[in-house]
N, CA, C and O atoms as CSV, one atom per row, in Angstrom:
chain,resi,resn,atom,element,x,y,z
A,1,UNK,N,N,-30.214,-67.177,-27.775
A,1,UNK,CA,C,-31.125,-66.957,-28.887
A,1,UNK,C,C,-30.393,-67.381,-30.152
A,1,UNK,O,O,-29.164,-67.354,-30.210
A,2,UNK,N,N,-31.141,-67.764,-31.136
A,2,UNK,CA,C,-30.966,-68.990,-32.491
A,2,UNK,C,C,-30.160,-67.466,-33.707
A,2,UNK,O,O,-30.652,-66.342,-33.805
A,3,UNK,N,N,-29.347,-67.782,-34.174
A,3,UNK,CA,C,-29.008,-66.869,-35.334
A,3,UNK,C,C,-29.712,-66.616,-35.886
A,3,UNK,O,O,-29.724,-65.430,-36.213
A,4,UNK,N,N,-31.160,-67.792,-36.568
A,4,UNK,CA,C,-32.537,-67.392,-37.209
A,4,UNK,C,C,-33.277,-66.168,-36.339
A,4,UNK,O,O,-33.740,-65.262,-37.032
A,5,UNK,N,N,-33.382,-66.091,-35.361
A,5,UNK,CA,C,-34.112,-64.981,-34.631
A,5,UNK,C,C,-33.324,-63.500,-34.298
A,5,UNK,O,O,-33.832,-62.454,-33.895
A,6,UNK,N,N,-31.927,-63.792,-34.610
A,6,UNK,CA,C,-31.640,-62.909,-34.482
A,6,UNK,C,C,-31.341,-61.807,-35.581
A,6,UNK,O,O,-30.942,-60.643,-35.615
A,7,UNK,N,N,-31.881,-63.126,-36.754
A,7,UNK,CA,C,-31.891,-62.404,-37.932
A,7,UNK,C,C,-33.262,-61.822,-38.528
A,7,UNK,O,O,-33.338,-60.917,-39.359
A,8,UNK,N,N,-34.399,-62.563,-37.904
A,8,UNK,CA,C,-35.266,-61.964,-37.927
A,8,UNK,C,C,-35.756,-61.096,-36.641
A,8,UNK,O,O,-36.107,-59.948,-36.914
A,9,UNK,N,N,-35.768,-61.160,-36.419
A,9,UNK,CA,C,-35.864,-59.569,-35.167
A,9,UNK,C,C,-34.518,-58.690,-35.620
A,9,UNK,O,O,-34.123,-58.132,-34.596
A,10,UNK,N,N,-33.722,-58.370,-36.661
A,10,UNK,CA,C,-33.139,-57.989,-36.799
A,10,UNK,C,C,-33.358,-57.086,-38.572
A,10,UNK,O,O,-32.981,-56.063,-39.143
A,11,UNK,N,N,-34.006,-58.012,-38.762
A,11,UNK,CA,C,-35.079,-57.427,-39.663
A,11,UNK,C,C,-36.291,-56.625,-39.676
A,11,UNK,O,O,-36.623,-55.717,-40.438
A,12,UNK,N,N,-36.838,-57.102,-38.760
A,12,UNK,CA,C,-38.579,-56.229,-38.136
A,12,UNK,C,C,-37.779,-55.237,-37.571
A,12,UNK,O,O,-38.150,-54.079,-37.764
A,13,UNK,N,N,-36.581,-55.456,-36.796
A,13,UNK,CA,C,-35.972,-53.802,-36.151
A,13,UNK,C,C,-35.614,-52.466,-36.889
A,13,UNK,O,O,-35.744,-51.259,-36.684
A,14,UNK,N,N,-35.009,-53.432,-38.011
A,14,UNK,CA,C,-34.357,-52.581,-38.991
A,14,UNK,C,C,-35.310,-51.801,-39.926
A,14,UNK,O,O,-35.131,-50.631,-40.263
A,15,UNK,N,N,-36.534,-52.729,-40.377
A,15,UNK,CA,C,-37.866,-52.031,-41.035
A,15,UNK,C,C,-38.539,-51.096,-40.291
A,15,UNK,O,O,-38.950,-50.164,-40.982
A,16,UNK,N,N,-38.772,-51.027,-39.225
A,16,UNK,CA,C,-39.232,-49.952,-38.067
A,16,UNK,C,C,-38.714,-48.986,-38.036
A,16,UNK,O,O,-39.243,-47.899,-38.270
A,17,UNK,N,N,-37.232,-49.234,-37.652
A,17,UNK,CA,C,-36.619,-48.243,-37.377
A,17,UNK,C,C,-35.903,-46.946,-38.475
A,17,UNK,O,O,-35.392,-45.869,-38.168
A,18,UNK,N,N,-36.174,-47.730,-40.150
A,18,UNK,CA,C,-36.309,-46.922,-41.088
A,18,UNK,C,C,-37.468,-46.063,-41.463
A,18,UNK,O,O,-37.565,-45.018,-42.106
A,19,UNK,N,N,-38.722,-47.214,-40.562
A,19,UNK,CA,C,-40.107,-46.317,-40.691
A,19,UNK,C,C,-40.343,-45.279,-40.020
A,19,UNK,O,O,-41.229,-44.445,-40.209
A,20,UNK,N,N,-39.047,-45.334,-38.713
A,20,UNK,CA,C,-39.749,-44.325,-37.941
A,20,UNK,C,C,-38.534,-43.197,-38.173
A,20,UNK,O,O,-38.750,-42.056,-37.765
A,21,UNK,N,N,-37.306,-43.489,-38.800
A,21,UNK,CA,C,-36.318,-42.002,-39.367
A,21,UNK,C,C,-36.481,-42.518,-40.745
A,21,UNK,O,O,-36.323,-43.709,-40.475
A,22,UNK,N,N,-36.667,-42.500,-41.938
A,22,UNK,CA,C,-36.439,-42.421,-43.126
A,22,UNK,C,C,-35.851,-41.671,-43.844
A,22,UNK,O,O,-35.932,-40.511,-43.438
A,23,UNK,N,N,-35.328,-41.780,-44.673
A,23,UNK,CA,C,-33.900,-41.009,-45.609
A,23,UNK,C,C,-33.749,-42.011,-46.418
A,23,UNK,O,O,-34.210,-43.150,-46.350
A,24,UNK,N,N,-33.038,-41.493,-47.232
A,24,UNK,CA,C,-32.069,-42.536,-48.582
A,24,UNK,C,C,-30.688,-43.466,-47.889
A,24,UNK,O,O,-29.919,-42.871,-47.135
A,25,UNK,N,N,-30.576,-44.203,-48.051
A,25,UNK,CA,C,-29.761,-45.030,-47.320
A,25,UNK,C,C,-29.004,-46.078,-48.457
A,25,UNK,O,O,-29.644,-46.959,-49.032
A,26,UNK,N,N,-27.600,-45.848,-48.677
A,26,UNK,CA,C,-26.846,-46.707,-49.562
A,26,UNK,C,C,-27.018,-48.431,-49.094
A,26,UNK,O,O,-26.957,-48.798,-47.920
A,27,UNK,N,N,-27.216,-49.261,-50.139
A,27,UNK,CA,C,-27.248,-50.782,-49.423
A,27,UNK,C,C,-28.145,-51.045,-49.389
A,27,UNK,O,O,-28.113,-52.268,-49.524
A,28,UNK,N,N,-29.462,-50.635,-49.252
A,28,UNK,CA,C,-31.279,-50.970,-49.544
A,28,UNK,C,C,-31.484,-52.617,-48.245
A,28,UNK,O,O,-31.145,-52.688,-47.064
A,29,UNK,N,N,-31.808,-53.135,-48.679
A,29,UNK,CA,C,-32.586,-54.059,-47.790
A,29,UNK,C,C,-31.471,-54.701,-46.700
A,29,UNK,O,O,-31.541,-54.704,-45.471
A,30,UNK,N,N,-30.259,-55.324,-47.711
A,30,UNK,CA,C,-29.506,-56.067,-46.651
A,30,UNK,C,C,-28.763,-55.068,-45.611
A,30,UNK,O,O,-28.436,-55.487,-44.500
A,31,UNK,N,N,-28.458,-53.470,-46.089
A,31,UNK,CA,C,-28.080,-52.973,-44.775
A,31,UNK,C,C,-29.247,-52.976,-43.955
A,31,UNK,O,O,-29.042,-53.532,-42.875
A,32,UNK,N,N,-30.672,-52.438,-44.147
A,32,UNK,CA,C,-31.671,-52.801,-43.175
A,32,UNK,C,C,-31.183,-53.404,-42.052
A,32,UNK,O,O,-30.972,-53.014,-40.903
A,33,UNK,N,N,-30.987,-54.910,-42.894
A,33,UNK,CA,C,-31.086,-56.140,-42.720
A,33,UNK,C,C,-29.948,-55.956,-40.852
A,33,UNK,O,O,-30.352,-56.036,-39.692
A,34,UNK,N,N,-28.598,-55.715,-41.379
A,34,UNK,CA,C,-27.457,-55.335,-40.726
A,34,UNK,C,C,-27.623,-54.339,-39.966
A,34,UNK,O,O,-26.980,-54.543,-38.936
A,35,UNK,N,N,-28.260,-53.165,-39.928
A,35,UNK,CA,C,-28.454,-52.448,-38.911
A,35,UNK,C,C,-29.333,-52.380,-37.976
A,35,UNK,O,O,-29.306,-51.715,-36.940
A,36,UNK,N,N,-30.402,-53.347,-38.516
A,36,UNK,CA,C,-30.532,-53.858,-37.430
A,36,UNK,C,C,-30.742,-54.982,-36.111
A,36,UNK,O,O,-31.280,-54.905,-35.007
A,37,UNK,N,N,-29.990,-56.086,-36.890
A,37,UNK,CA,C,-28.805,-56.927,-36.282
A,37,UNK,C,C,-27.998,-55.866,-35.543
A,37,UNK,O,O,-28.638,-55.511,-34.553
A,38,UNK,N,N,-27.142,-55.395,-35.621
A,38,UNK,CA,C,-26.479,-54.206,-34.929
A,38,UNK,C,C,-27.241,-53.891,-33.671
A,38,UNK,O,O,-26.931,-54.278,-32.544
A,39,UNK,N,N,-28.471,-53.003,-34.053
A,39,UNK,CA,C,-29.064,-52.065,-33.449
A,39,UNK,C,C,-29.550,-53.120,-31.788
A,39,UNK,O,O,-29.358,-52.888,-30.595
A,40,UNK,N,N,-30.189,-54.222,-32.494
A,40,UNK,CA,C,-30.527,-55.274,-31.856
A,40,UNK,C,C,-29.486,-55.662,-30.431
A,40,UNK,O,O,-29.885,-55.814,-29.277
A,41,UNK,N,N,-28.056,-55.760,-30.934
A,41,UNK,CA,C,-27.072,-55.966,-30.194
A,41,UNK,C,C,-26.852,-54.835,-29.270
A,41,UNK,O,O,-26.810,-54.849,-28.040
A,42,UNK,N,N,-26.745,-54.043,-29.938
A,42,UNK,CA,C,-26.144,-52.495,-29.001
A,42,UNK,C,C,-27.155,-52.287,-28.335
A,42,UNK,O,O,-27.012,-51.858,-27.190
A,43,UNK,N,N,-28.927,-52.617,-29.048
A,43,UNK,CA,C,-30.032,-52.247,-27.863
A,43,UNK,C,C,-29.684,-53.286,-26.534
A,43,UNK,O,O,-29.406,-52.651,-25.516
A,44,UNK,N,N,-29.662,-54.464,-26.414
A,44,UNK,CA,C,-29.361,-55.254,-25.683
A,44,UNK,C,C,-28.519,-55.836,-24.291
A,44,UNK,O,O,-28.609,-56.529,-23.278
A,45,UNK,N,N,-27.441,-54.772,-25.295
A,45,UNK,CA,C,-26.063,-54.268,-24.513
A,45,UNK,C,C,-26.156,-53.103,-23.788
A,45,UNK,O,O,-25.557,-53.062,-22.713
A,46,UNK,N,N,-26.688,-52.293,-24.100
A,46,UNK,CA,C,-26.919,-50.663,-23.458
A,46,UNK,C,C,-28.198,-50.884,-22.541
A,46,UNK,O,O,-28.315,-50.017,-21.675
A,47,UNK,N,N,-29.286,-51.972,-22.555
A,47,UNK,CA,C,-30.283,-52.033,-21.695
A,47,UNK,C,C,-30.017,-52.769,-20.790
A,47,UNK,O,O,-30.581,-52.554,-19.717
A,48,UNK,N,N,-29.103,-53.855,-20.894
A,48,UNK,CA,C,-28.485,-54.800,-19.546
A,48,UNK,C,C,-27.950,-53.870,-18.868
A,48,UNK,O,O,-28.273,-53.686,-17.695
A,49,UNK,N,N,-27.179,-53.242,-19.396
A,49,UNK,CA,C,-26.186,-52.078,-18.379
A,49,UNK,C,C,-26.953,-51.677,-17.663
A,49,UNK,O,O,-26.959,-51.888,-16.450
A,50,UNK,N,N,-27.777,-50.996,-18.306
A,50,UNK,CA,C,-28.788,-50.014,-17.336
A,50,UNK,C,C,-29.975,-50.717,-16.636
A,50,UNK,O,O,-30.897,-50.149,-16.051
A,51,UNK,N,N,-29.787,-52.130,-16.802
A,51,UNK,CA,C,-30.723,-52.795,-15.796
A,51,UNK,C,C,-32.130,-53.013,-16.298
A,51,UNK,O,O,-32.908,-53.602,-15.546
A,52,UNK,N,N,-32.548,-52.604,-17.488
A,52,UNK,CA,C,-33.465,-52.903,-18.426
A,52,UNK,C,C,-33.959,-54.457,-18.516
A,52,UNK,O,O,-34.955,-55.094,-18.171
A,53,UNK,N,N,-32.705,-54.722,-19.177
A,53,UNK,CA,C,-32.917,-56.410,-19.654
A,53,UNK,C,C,-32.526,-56.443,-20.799
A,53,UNK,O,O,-32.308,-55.415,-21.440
A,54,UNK,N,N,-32.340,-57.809,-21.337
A,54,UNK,CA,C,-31.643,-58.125,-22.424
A,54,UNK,C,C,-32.561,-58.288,-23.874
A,54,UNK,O,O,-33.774,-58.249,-23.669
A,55,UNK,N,N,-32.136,-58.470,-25.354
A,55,UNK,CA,C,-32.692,-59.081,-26.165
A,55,UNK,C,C,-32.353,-60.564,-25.871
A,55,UNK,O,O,-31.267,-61.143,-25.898
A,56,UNK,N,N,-33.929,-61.128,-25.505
A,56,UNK,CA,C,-33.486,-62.531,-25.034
A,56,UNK,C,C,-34.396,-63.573,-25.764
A,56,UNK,O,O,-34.360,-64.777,-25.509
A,57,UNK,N,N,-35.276,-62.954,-26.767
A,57,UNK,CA,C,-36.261,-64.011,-27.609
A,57,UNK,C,C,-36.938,-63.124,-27.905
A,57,UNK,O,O,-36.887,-61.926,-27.628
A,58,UNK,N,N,-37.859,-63.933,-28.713
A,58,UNK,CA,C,-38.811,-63.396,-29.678
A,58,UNK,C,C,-39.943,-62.711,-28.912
A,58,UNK,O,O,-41.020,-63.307,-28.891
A,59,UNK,N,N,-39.846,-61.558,-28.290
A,59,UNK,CA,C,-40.959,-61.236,-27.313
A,59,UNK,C,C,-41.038,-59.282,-27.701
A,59,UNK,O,O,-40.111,-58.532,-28.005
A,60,UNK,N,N,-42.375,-59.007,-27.541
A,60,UNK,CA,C,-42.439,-57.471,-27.435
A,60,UNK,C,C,-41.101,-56.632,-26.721
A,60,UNK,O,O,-40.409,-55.835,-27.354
A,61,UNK,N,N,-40.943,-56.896,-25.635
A,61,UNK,CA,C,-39.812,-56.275,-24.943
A,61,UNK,C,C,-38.443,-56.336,-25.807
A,61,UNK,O,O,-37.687,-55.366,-25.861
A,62,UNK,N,N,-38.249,-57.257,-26.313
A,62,UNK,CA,C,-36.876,-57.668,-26.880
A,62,UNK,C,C,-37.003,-56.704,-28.052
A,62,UNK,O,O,-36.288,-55.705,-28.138
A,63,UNK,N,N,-38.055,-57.069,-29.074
A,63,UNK,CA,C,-38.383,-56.170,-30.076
A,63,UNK,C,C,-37.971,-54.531,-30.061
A,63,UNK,O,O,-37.310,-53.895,-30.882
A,64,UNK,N,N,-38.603,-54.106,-28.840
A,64,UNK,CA,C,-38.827,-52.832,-28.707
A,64,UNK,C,C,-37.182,-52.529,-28.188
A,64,UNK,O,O,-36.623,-51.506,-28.583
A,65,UNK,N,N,-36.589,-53.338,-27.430
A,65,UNK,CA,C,-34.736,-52.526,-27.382
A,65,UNK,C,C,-34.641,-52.845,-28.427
A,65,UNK,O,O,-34.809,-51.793,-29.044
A,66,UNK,N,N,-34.451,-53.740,-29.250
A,66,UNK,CA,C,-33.857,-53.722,-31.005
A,66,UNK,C,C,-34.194,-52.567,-31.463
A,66,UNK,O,O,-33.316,-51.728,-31.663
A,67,UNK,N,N,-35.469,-52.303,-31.709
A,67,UNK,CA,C,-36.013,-51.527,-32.827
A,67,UNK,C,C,-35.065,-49.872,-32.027
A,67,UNK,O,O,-34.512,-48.968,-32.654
A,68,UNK,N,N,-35.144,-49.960,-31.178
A,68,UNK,CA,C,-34.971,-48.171,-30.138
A,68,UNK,C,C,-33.241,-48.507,-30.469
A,68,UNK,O,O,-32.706,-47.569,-31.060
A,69,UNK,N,N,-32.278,-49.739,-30.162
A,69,UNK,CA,C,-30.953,-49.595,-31.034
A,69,UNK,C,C,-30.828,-49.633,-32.280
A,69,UNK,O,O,-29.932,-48.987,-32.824
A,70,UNK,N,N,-31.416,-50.150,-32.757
A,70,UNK,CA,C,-31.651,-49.913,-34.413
A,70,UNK,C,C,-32.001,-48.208,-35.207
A,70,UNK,O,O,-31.509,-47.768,-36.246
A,71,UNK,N,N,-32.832,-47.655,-34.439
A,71,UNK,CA,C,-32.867,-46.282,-34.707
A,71,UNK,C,C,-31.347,-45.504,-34.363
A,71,UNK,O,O,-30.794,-44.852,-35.248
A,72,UNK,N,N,-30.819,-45.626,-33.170
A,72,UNK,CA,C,-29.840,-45.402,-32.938
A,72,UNK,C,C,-28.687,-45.268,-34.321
A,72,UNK,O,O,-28.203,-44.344,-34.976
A,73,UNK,N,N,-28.589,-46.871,-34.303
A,73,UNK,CA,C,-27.536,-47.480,-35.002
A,73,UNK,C,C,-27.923,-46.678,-36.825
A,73,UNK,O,O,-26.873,-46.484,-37.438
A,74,UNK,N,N,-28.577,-46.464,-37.228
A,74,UNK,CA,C,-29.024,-45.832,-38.397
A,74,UNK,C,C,-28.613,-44.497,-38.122
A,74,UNK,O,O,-27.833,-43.894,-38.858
A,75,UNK,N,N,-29.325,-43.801,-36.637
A,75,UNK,CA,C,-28.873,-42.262,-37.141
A,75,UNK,C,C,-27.508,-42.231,-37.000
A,75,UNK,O,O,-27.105,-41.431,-37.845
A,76,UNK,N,N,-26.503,-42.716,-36.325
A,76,UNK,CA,C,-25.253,-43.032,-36.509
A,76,UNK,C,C,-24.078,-43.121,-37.920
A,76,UNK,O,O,-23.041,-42.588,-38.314
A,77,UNK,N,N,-24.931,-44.039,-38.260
A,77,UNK,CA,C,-24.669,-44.614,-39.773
A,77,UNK,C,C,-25.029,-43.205,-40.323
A,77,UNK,O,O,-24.060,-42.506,-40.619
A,78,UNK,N,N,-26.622,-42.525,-40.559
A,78,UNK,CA,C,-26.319,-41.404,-41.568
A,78,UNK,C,C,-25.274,-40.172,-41.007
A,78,UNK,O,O,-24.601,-39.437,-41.730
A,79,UNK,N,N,-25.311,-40.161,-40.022
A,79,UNK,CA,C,-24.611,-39.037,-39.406
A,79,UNK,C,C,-23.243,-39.294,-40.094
A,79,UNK,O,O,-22.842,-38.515,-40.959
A,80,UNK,N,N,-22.622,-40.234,-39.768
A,80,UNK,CA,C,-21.184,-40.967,-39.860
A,80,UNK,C,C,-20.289,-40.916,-41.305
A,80,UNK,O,O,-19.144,-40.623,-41.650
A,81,UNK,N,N,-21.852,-41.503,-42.072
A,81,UNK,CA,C,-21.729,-41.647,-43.453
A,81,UNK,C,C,-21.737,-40.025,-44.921
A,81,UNK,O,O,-21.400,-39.565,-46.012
A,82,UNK,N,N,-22.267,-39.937,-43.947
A,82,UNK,CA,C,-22.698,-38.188,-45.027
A,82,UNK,C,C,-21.420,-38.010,-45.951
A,82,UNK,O,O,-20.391,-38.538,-45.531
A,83,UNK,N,N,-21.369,-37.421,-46.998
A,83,UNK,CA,C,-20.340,-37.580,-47.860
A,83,UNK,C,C,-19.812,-35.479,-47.369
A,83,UNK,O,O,-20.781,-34.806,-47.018
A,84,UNK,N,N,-18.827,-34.955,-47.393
A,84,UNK,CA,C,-18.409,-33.532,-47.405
A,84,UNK,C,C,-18.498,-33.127,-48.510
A,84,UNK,O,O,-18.201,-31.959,-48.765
C-alpha cells in the first residue's frame, strides 16, 4: 500500500477514532493525523497475528482495523500523556 493511502486512511482513522473517544488532545490535526497512521499500523499488526488480516488497501475492512488501532493508540497516548 502507497504512503498516499496510508496517509489517508490514516486520517479518516484518526478522525473516527477521536469521534468515537473525544477529549482535548495537545497537537490538534497533525497528531490526528499520526495517530492514526500509528493506530492503522498497530491495527494491522495485532489483526495479522490473530489471523484477522491485514491493512491492505483502501477497503471497509482495512478501515475498520485502523480506526479500532487508532482508538487504541489515542487512549494510550491520553493515558500515557496525562500531566501529575
Amino acid at each position: 500500500m502507497g504512503i498516499l493511502t496510508w496517509i489517508i486512511i490514516g486520517l479518516i482513522a484518526g478522525v473516527v477514532a477521536k469521534a468515537i473517544h473525544p477529549g482535548e488532545d495537545p497537537g490538534g490535526f497533525f497528531v490526528t493525523i499520526i495517530i492514526g497512521i500509528v493506530g492503522g499500523v498497530l491495527g494491522g499488526f495485532i489483526s495479522s497475528l490473530l489471523g484477522f488480516g491485514a491493512v491492505d488497501g483502501f477497503n471497509i475492512g482495512s478501515l475498520l482495523i485502523a480506526v479500532l488501532g487508532a482508538v487504541l493508540v489515542l487512549f494510550l497516548y491520553r493515558k500515557f500523556s496525562k500531566k501529575s
